[in-house]
Structures are given as C-alpha cells and as structure tokens.
Backbone bond lengths (Angstrom), bond angles and torsions (degrees), N, CA, C in turn:
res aa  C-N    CA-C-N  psi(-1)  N-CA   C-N-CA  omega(-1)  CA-C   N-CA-C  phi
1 X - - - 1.445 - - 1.528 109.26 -
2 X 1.713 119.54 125.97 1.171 111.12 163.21 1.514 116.76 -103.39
3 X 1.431 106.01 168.18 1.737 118.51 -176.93 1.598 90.07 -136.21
4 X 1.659 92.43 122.74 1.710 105.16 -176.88 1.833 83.95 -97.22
5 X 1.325 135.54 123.66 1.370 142.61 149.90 1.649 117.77 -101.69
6 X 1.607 101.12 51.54 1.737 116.62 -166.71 1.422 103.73 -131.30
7 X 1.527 107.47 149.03 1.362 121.56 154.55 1.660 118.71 -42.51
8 X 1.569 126.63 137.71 1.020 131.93 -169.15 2.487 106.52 -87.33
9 X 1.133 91.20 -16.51 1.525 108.92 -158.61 1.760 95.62 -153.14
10 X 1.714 95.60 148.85 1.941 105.91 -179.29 2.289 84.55 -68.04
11 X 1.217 115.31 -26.67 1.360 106.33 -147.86 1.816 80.25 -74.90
12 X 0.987 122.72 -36.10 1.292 111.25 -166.30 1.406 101.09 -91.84
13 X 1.244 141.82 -30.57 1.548 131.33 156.60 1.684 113.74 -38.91
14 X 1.260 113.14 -42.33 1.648 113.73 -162.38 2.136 98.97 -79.93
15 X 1.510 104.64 -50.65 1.556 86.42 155.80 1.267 140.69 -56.21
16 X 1.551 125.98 -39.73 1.436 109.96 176.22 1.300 145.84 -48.41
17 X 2.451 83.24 -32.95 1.117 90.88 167.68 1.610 150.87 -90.74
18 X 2.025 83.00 -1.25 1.157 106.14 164.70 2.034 120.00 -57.66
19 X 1.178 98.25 -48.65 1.232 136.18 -150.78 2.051 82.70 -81.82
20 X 1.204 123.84 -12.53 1.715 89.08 -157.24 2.004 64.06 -131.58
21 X 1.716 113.18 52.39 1.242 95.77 -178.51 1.840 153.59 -1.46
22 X 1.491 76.21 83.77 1.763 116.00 -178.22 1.822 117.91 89.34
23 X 1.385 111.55 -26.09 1.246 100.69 -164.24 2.106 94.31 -136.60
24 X 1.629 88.27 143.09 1.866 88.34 -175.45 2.126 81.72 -141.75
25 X 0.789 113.77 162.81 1.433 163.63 117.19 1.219 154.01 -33.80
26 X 1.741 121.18 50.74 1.388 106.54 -171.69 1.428 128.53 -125.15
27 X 1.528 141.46 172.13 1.769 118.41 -136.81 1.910 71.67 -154.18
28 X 1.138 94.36 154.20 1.826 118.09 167.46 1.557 86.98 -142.62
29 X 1.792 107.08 109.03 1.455 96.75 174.99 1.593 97.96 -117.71
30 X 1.282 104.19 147.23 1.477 112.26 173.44 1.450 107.53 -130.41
31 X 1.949 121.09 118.74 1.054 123.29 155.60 1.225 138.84 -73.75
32 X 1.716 125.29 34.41 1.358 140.80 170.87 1.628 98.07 -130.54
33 X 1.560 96.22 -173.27 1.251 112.10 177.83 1.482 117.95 -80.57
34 X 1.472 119.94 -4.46 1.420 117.71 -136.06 1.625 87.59 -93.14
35 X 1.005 148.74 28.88 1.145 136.15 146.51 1.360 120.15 -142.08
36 X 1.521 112.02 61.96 1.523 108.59 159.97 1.266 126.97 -58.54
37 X 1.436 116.99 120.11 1.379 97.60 174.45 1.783 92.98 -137.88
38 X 1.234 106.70 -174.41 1.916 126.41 165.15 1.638 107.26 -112.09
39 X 0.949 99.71 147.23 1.914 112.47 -166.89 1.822 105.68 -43.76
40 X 0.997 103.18 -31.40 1.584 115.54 -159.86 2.108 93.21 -76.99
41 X 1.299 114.13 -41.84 1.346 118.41 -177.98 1.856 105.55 -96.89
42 X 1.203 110.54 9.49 1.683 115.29 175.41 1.932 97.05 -93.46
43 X 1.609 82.27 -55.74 1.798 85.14 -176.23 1.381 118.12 -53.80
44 X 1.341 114.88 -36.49 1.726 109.86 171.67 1.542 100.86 -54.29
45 X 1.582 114.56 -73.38 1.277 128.93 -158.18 1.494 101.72 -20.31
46 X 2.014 108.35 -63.25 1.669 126.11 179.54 1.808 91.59 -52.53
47 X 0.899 116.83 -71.82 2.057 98.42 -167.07 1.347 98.79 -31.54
48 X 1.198 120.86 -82.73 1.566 146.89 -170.84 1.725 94.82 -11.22
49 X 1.449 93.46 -85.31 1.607 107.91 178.52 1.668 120.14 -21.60
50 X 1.275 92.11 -65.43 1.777 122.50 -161.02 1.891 93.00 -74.53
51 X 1.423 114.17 -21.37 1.547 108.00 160.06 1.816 92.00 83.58
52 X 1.440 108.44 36.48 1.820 97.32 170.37 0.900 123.24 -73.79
53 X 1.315 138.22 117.76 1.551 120.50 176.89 1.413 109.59 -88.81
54 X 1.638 112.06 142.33 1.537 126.08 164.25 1.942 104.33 -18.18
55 X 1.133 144.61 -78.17 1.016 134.42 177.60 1.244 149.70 11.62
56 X 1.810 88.89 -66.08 1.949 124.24 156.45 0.904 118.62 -59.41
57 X 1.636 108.32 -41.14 1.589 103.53 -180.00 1.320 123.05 -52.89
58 X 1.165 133.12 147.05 1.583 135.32 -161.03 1.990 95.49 -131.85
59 X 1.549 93.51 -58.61 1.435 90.56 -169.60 1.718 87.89 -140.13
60 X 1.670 117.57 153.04 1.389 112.16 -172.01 1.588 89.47 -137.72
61 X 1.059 132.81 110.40 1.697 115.18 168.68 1.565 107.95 -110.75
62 X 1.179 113.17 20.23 1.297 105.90 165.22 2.147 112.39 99.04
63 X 0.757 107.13 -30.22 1.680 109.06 169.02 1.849 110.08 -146.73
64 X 1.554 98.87 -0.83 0.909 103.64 162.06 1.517 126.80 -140.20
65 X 1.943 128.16 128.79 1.207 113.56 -160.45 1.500 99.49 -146.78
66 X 1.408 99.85 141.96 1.791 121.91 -159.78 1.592 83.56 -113.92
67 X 1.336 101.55 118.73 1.402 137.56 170.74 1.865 113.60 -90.36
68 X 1.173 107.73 139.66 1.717 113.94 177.40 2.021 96.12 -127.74
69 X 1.302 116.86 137.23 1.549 121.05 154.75 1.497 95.07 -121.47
70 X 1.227 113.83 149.74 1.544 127.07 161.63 1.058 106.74 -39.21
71 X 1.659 107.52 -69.88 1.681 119.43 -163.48 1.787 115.42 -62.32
72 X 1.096 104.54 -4.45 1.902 100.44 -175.48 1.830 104.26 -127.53
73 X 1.174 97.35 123.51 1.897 100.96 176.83 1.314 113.75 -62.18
74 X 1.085 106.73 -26.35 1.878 108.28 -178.59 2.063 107.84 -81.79
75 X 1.330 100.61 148.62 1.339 108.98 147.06 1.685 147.33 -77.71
76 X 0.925 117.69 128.39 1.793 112.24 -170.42 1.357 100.17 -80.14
77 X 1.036 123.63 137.40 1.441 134.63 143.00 1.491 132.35 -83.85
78 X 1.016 129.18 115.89 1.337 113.49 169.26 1.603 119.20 -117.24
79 X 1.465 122.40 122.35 1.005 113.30 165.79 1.281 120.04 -113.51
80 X 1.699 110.32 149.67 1.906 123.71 -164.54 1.678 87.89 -97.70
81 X 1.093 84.25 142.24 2.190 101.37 158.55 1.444 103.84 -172.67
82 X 1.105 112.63 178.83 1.904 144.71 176.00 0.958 100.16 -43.30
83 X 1.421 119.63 159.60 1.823 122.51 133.39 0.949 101.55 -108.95
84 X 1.439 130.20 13.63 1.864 129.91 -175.34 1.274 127.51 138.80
85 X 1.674 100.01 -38.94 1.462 113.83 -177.65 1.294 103.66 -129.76
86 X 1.423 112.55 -178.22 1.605 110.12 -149.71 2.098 99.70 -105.70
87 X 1.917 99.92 8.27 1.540 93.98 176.35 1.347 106.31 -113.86
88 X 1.212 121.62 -9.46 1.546 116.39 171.92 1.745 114.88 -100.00
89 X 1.344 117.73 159.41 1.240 122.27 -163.42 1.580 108.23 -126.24
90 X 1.186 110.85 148.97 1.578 101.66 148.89 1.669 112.23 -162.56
91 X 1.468 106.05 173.30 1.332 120.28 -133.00 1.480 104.19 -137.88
92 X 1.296 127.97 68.97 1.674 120.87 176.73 1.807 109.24 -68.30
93 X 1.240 118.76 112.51 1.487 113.40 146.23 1.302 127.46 -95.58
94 X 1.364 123.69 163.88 1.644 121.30 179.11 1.617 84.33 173.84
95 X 1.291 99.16 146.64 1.584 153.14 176.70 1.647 110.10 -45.53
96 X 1.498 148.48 101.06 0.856 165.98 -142.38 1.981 104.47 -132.35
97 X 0.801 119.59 94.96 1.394 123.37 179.81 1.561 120.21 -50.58
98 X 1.160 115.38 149.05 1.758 103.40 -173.03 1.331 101.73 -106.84
C-alpha cells in the first residue's frame, strides 16, 4: 500500500510552501517492498508525480532540485532522503532567496 503525502500540481507545491511559511514536509510511504528506490530515483519519482516540467527546473543535482515559478521571487528547494527504509520517501522543501 502506498500513501502519496504530496502536492497534486508545482502550482500547488509553491503555495503550501508559501502558506506553511517557507518550509513544508512531504512523505510517499509505502508498507511493501514495491518501491525500492535511492534518493536520486525517489526525487525523480516526486518531480514525475508532482508533474514538474524541465522549465522550473533551475538547478537539478540529483537528490537535490531548485525550482523557479514566475509568480513567486523566491526559489524552491527540494530535498529527497529516507524515512529509514529504502521504500518510504521524504521530501523537505523551503524557500531559497534570489
């Protein structure tokens, strides 16, 4: 069983994090095996999901990725890591000054 705890859209990623002033929190947990991955193939998975297009992308290093929207002066950050085990994910964003 998975649990998506993610933005549906970048437009609704860039409010939450507006909204949960600068920094949010989000987890894709799976209680099976069926999604092993390493941070570097989690962080796609979260783009993929969340529907980012190349565009936003600003800077990509691979577990970590700097987001641009027109509408917001700041940059997003997102960084991928663990919750412990190698099938659940999680996802800190927060606000990067330009």
């Amino acid at each position: 069983m998975e649990i998506y705890e993610t933005p549906h859209n970048i437009e609704e990623l860039f409010q939450e994090v507006e909204d949960s002033h600068g920094s949010m929190s989000y987890r894709i947990i799976n209680y099976t095996d069926g999604m092993s991955m390493d941070n570097f193939q989690s962080m796609q998975h979260f783009i993929d999901h969340v529907g980012i297009h190349s565009d936003h992308v600003d800077e990509d290093s691979g577990t970590q990725v700097i987001l641009i929207h027109p509408e917001y002066k700041k940059r997003l950050v997102i960084d991928a890591g663990g919750l412990g085990d190698f099938f659940s994910h999680g996802y800190e964003c927060y606000w990067e000054e330009v």
